[in-house]
N, C-alpha and C positions, 0 to 999 in steps of 0.2 A: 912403861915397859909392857911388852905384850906376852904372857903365860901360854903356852902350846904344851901339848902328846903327842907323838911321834913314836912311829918304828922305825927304826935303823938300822939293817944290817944283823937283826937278831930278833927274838920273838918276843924280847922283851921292853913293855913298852917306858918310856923318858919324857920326863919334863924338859923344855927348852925354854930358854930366852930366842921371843923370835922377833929378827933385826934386819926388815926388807926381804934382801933373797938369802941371808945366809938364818942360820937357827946356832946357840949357845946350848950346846947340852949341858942337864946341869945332872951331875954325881946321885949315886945312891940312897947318900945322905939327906937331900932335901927332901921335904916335905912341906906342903902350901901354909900351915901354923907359922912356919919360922920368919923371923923377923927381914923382911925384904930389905932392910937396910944392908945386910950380909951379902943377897944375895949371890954377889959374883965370889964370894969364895968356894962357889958348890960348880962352877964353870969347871967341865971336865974338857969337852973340845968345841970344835966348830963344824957346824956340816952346812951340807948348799940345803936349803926349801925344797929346789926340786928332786933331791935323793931319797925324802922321807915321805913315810905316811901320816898323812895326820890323823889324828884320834881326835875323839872330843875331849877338850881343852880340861876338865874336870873328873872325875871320879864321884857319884854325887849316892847318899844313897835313898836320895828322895828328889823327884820334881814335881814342886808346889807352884802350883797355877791361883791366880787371881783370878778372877773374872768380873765383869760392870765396874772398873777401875776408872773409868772417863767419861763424864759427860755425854752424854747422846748414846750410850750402849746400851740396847737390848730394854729389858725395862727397870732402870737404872733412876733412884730418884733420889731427893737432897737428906732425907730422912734414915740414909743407911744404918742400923745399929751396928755393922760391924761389915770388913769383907765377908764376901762369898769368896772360899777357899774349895781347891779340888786338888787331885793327885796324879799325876802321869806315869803310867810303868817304864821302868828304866829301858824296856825296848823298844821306847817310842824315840830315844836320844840317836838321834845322827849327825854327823857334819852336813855343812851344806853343799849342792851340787850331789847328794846322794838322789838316784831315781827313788819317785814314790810309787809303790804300786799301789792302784787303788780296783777293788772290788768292782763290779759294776754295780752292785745295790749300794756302793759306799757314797752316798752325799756330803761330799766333803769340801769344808772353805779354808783359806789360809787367814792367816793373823798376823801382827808384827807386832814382838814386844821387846821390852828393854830386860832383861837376864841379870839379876843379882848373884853372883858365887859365895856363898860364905866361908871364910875362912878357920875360924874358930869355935870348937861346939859353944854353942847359945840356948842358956835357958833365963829366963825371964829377965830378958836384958832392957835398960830406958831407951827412950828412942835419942835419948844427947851422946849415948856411947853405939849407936848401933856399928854407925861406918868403921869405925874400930876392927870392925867382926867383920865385915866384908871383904873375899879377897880382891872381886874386882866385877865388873863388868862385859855382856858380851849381847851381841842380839837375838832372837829365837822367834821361832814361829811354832805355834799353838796350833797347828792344824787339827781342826773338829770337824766331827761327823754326824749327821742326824742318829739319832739313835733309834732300837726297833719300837714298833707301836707308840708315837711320838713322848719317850719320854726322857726324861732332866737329859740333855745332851751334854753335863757334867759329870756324868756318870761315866766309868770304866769304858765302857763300848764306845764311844764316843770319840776319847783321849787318849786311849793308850793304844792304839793300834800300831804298827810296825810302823817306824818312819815317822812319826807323829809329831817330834819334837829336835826338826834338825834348831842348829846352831851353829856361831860362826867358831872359825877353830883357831882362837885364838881368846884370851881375858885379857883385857885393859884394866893393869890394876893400877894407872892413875885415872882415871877417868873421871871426869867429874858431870854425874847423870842430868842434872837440872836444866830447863832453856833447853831439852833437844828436838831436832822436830824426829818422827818418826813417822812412815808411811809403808801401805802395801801396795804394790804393783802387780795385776793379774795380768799375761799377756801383756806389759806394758799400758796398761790404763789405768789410774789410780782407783785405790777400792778404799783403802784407809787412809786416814788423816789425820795427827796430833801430832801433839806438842807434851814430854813428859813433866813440864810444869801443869797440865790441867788436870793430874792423878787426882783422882778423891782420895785416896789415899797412900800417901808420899811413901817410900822404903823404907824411911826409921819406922815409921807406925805401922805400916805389914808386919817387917818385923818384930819389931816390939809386941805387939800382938799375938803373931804365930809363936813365940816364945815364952808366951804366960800359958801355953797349951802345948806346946811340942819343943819339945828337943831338935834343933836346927843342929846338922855334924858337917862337919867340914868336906867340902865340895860340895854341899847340896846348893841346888838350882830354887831360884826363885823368880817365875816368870808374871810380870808387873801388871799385867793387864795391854789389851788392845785398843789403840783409838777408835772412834764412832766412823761405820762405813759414809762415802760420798756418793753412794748408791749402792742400789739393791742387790741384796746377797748373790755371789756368783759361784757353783760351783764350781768346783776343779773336773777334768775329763781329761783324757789319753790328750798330748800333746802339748799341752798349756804348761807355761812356765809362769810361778811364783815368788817375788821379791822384795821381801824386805829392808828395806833403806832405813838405817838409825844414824844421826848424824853423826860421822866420827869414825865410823867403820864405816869396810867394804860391803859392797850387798850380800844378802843374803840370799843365794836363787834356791829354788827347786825347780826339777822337774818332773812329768806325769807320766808314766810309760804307759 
């Protein structure tokens, strides 16, 4: 089943079931906690795909970035004591096909990651019960920026810039994350390359982790880390289009006005 946001006909915005070209809206009453086993009893009507707008797919009130999540990243080695963990402000969150406006002092490159939604608050949960807590899956790009006077390019300036964190608008809450490949495409030429089996660090154990230390609430975004570039960092500039391919879903574009 694939989890959408939508406006419809009013200011207010709806969860959907979304099913090819038409979307399931579902009622008042639901909320992403509730047991998906149900969920068609919260089916209010039917609308077409192309009469609504999409929203992003969650309501989150954190996006938690990973970063050196794979092999060959950045300087990345076997010895980790723990992820490197950072923060994106919620107005970095867009659907994809949203223009990026970028600065001209802004040096910025795209990413491609695999997007965890949780569904249920989490705090200091194992990693044998995490999936439990997940509502589903979706894919996202990490777009970063060199930051001023070269520094931690994890930091605020960096990450949270407008536009920073589109996604795809929709959650795959069957999904099953393991064996996918995931790639970035700049202008159509590969820039990244993996596989989300070569994580250093799987989603039960981010999780489990981020939640002996933080409070996970439901919709919050958990973005997994990026594969190892196939060449040399390219920035983004006026024109260029960027693409995230995650096995399973549709791509993810932007583009650079």
């Amino acid at each position: 089943m694939y989890l959408c946001r939508f406006l419809y006909n009013d200011i207010h915005p709806k969860y959907g079931l979304l099913d090819g070209s038409k979307i399931f809206s579902l009622n008042n009453l639901f909320h992403i906690e509730l047991d998906f086993n149900f969920i068609k009893d919260f089916i209010s009507d039917e609308v077409n795909a192309s009469d609504v707008k999409f929203l992003p797919p969650c309501e989150p009130s954190k996006i938690i970035g990973i970063a050196l999540n794979y092999p060959g990243v950045g300087e990345i080695n076997s010895n980790l004591d723990e992820p490197l963990v950072f923060i994106k402000g919620l107005n970095s969150l867009v659907l994809d096909n949203v223009p990026l406006v970028l600065k001209s002092s802004d040096m910025a490159w795209g990413e491609c990651e695999l997007a965890a939604v949780i569904k249920h608050k989490v705090k200091n949960i194992k990693s044998n019960t995490v999936l439990d807590s997940i509502l589903g899956f979706m894919p996202a790009n990490d777009i970063t920026c060199n930051n001023f006077g070269n520094r931690d390019h994890h930091l605020a300036r960096s990450k949270s810039v407008d536009g920073f964190c589109p996604v795809g608008k929709f959650i795959d809450l069957d999904y099953q994350y393991k064996n996918k490949k995931i790639q970035g495409y700049q202008n159509d030429i590969l820039i990244r390359d993996g596989n989300t089996n070569n994580m250093v660090y799987s989603i039960e154990k981010i999780i489990e982790w981020l939640s002996s230390w933080m409070t996970l609430n439901p919709g919050d975004i958990i973005l997994s880390g990026a594969p190892p570039r196939v060449r040399k960092k390219q920035f983004l500039k006026s024109g260029d289009t960027y693409s995230v391919q995650l096995e399973g879903f549709d791509d993810l574009n932007i583009r650079v006005l």
